[in-house]
N, C-alpha and C positions, 0 to 999 in steps of 0.2 A: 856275210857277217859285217862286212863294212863293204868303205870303196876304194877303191887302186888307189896306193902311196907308191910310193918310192920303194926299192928293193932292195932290201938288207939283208940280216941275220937273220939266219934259221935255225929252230930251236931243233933239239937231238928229238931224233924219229926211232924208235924202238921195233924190237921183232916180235913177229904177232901172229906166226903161224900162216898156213894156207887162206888166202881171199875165198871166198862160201863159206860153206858150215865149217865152222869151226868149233865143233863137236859135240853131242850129247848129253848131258853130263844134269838132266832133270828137264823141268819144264817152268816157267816163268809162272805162277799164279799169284792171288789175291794172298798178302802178309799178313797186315793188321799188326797188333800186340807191339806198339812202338818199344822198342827198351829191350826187346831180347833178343836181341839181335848184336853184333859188334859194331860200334862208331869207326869208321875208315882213320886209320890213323895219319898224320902227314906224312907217313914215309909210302903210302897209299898213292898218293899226288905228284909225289917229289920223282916220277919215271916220263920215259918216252910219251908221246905223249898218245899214241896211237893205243900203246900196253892200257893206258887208262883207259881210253875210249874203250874198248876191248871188254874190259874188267869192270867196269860201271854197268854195262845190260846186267839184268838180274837182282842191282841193287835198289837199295829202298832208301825214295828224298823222302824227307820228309820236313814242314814247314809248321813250327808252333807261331800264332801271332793274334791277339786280343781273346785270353782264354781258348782259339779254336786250335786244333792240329789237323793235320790235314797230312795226307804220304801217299807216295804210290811206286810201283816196279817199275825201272827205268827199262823201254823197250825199242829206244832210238836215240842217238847221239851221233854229233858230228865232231871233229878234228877241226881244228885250225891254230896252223904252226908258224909261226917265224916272220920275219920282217919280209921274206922272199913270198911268202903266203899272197898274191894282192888278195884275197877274199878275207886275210884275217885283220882287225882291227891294227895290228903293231904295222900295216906296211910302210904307211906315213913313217915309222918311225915314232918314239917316245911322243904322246900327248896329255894333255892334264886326263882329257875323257878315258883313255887309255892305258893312265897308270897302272891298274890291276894288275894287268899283263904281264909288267914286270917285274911284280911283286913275288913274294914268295909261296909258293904252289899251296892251295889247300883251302885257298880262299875264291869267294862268291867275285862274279864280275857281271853284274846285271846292268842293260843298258837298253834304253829307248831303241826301238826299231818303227823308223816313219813317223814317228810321231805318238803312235797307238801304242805299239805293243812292248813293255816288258820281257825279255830275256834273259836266262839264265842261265850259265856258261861256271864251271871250274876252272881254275885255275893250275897249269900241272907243268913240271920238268924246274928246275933249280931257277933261282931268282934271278933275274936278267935276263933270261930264256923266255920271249912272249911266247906265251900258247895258252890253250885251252879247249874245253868240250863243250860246247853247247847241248844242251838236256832236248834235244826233239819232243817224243813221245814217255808219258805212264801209262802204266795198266794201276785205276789208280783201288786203292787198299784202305786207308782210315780216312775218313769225312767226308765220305761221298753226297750225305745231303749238304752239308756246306759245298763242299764244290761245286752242287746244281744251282743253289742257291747263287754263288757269286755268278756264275759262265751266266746265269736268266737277267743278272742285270744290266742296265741299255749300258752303252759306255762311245766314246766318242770314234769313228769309222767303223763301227760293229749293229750292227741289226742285230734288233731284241728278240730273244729264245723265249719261248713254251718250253717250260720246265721239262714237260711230256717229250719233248722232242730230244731231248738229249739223252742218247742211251750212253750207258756206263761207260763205254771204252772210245768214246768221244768225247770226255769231261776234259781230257788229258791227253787230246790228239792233237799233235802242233804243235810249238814252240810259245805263241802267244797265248791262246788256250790254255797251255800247261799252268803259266803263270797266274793269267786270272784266274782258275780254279782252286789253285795252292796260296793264292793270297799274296805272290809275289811280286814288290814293286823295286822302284828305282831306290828305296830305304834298305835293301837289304843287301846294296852291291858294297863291296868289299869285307863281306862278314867273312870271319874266320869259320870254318864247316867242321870244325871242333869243337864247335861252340853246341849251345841248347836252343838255336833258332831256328836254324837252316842248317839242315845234317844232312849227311849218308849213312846208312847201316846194311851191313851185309849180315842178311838172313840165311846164309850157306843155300840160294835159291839162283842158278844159275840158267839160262836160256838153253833149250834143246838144241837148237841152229842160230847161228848168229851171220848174217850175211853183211857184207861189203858192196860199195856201190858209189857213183857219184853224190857230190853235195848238192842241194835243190835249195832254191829260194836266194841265190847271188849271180850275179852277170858274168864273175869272173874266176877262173882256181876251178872252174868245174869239172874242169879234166881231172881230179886228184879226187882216188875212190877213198872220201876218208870220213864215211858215214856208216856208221855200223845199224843193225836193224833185227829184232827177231822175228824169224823168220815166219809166216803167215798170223803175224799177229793183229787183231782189229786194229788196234791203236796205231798204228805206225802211219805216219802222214804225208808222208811220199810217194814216190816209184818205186816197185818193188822188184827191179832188175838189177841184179848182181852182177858183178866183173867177175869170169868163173876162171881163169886161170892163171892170175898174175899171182907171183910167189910176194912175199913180207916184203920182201928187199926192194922189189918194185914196187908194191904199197908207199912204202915208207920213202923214196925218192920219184915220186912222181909229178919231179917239178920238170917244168919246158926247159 
């Protein structure tokens, strides 16, 4: 998520059940129909911040912006907690780029990665508590010709797509992808996700297995399994090796 700061505060880690499946309970497919669904309310946000990483697979982002919408079922999400995080942005401690973090949970924190890519991260656990989820992977649902249409255009460190080559559950594989697809830029960091822009809705659609595992894509914190993932889904953009016996309580304190 970022790069090693200084070692602070850690924001409160929540119980989240058994590391693997964590349980049954339907199958993750294509939503659509934005609006009938429920809006996540900020008491949604305002938890551990693991319980949200948790409780986000299954739901539906969805991003309205120049007449288009665009949504898809969230099927990969990462954790990153607390000023002791070095992988999460607050380690430095308080910065202007970084203020989100210590805002009050419920809001968007989207930020430049390299240069290129757009990211898109919640905000979650009480105010002054850094943390958040970054949105990995959708399985994505409303606007899928727009979403082809954006991922086929050139864009700066990205080689240009044939429309043809992009199948459906690649629109929205990755973290940077997710956001060219959905239309996501550095204009929509700090929105409220209460709002009519950038939402969540839960469609009572919840993941059949939801697995745990290291975070990918940072140099440092990768020992802390705080990536959740459904389980053999296309879209998922990672490794798909799980940590299969560590209990919540280890989850939630696996700091060095």
């Amino acid at each position: 998520m970022g790069l090693v700061g200084q070692v602070g505060r850690v924001g409160r880690v929540g119980q989240i059940g058994q590391v693997g499946q964590v349980g049954r309970v339907g199958q993750v497919g294509r939503v659509g129909h934005v609006g009938i669904g429920t809006k996540l309310p900020r008491a949604f946000y305002d938890r551990p911040t693991l319980d949200v990483a948790r409780d986000l697979i299954g739901k539906l982002l969805i991003h309205r912006t120049r007449g288009a919408l665009t949504s898809g079922v969230i099927v990969e999400v990462e954790a990153y907690i607390g000023e002791s995080d070095p992988a999460c942005h607050a380690a430095p401690g308080p910065t202007r780029r970084n203020a989100p973090l210590y805002g009050p949970p419920g809001f968007s924190y989207v930020y430049l990665n390299y240069g290129i890519h757009s990211l898109v991260n919640v905000i979650t656990e009480a105010e002054g508590c850094p943390a958040a989820v970054l949105i990995r992977a959708l399985d994505p649902a409303d606007g899928i010709a727009t979403m082809r249409r954006r991922r086929a255009r050139s864009m700066k460190g990205r080689r240009t797509l044939r429309v043809p080559e992009l199948v459906t559950h690649d629109l929205c594989r990755g973290p940077g992808n997710l956001t060219m697809a959905m239309g996501i830029t550095l204009a929509e960091n700090g929105i409220d996700l209460l709002g009519d822009r950038l939402f969540i809705e839960d469609h009572g659609r919840a993941a059949s297995a939801v697995l745990w595992g290291s975070r990918i894509g940072i140099r440092v914190g990768t020992e802390r399994p705080w990536r959740a993932w459904v389980e053999g889904h296309p879209a998922v953009s990672g490794p798909r090796r799980a940590i299969g016996s560590a209990t919540a309580r280890e989850l939630g304190t696996a700091s060095p």
